[in-house]
N, C-alpha and C positions, 0 to 999 in steps of 0.2 A: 139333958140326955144327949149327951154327942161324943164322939170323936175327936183324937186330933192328931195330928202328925207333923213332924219337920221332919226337912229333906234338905243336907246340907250338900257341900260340897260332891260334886259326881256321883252324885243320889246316892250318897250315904244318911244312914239314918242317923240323924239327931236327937228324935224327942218322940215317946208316942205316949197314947194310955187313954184316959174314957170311960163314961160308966158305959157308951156302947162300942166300944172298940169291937169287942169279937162279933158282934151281931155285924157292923160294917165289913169288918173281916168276911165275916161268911156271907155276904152279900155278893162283895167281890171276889170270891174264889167261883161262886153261883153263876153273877152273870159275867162278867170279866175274865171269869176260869182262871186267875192268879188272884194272888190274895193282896191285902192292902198295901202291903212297900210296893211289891209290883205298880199298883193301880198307881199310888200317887209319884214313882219314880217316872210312872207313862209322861205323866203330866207336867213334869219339871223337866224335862227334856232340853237341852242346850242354855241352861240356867242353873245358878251357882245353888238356889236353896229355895224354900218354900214351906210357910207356914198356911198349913190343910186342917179347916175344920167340917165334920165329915157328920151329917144326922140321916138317920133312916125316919122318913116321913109315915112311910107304912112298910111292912113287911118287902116291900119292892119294889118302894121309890127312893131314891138316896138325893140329898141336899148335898150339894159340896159348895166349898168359899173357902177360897186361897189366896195369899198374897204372896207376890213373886219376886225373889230380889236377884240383885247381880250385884259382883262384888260389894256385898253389903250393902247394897243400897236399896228399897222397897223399889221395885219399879211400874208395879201394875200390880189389879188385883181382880180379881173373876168372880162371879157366882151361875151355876149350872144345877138344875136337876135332871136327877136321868127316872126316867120312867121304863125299863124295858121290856114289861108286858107290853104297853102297850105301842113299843117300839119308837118313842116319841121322847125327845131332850128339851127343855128350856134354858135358853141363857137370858139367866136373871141382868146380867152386868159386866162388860169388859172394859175396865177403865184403866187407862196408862198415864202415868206422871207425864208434864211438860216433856223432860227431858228426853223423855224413852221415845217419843214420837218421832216415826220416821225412822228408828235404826234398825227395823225389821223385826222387834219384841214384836208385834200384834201379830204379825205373821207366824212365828216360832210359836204363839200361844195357842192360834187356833191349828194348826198342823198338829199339835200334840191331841189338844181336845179331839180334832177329826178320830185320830186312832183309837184314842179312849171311845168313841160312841161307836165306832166301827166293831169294836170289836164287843160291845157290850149288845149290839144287833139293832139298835138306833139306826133307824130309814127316816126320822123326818127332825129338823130342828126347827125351836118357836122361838121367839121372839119380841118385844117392843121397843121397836126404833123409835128413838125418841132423843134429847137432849138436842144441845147445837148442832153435831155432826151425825148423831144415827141414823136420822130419816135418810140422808144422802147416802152415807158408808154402805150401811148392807145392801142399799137398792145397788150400789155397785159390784158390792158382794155377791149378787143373785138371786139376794130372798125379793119375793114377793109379798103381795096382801094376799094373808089367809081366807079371806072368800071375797066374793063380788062385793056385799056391802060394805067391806072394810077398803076396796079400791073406790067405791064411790065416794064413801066418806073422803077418802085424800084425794081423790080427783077432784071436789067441790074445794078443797083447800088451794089445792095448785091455780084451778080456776081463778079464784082473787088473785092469786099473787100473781100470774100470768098478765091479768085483765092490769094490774099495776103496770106493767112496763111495755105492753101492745106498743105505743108510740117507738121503743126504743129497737122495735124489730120492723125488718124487712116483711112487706107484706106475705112471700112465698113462706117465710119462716113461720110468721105467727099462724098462717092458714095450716100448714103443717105440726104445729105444737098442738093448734086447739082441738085439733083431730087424731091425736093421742090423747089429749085430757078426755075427750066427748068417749073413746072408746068401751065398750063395757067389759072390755077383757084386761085384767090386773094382769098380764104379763105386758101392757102396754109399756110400767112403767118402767120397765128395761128399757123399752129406747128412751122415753125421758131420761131417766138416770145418766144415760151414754153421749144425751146432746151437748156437744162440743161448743155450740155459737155462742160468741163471746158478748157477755152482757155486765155491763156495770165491774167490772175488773175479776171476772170470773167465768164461768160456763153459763148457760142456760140450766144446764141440767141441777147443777152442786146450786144456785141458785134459789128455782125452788123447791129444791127436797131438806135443803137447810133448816132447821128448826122445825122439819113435821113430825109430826108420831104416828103412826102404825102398826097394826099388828102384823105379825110378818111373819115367814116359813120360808124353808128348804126345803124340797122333799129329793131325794137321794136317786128316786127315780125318775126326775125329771130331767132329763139326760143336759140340755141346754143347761140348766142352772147351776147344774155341779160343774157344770166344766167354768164356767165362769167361777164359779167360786173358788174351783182348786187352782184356777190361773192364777187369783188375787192374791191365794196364800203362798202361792210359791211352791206347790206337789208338779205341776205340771209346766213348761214356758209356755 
């Protein structure tokens, strides 16, 4: 029971249809206030085309997963649900081929999403950072750990891996890191995430957030967060 849409060239429509096409339709006219070309032309923004496959979870939660190409070439693919009762999005997944890395696709994908939640009245994004580069990315992104236990649990993580290379830091440095890990406030790990000092051919920070997992949030109204995050994506210099 799904949706589905392509979006070819300068958000021209390619392909649609679905046993739930108009339900999604009226989904999106509802909380989106335009209906589904609009929605999914929001989302392909500065990209050649895109295949959108679109399910309504309940009456007012929508599943989407799309993959994104450029001149014909898959380049990245997404999954997001939007919740907007309860004014809350999850990104299940944002995953870009080798190649796309680095040409400013990641940026162009979430700029597009930003607007789509924006306007769908989405105040807070979830998350799990996870894989080789999550734990690091979004903590530069902005998001945080969704409550205290979930900053202890990955403070207890950092901890080992800290306690690993103690020898290879200066003692002001490491007395300074273990008193962000010791902290009980998950916005500590902003300035983790931000530490520059150079450790084993890399940062401190990208170090050990590498390989962690996390639950993780935005919240829209946390004035510090978003500005970091819309700097990453490229809304603000």
């Amino acid at each position: 029971m799904t949706a589905f849409i392509g979006i070819g060239s300068r958000g021209g429509l390619r392909s649609f249809g679905g046993t739930q096409f108009a339900q999604v339709n009226r989904w999106c006219t509802t909380w989106f206030k335009r209906d589904l070309i609009h929605f999914s032309q929001a989302l392909t923004m500065r990209f050649n085309g895109a295949n959108m496959v679109l399910r309504l979870i309940s009456e007012d939660r929508l599943l989407v997963r799309m993959q994104i190409f450029q001149a014909g070439t898959r380049i990245a693919s997404i999954a997001f649900r939007i919740d907007p009762q309860q004014q809350r999005a999850f990104l299940s997944w944002t995953v870009l081929t080798p190649a796309t890395q680095r040409t400013g696709a990641f940026k162009h994908i979430l700029q597009n999403l930003l607007l789509v939640l924006r306007d769908c009245g989405i105040t807070r994004i979830s998350l799990v950072a996870s894989l080789s580069h999550g734990g690091y990315v979004w903590a530069i992104y902005g998001f945080v750990p969704e409550t205290a236990g979930q900053w202890a649990r990955l403070a207890g993580v950092l901890r080992r891996k800290l306690l690993a290379i103690a020898s290879e830091l200066k003692p002001a440095e490491l007395d300074a890191v273990q008193k962000l890990v010791a902290s009980p406030h998950r916005l500590a790990l902003r300035a983790l995430a931000g530490s520059a000092i150079p450790v084993r051919d890399t940062t401190l920070g990208k170090h050990l957030l590498m390989g962690t997992e996390w639950k993780g949030e935005l919240d829209f109204s946390d004035g510090p967060s978003v500005l970091i995050y819309l700097k990453r994506i490229g809304v603000v210099p």
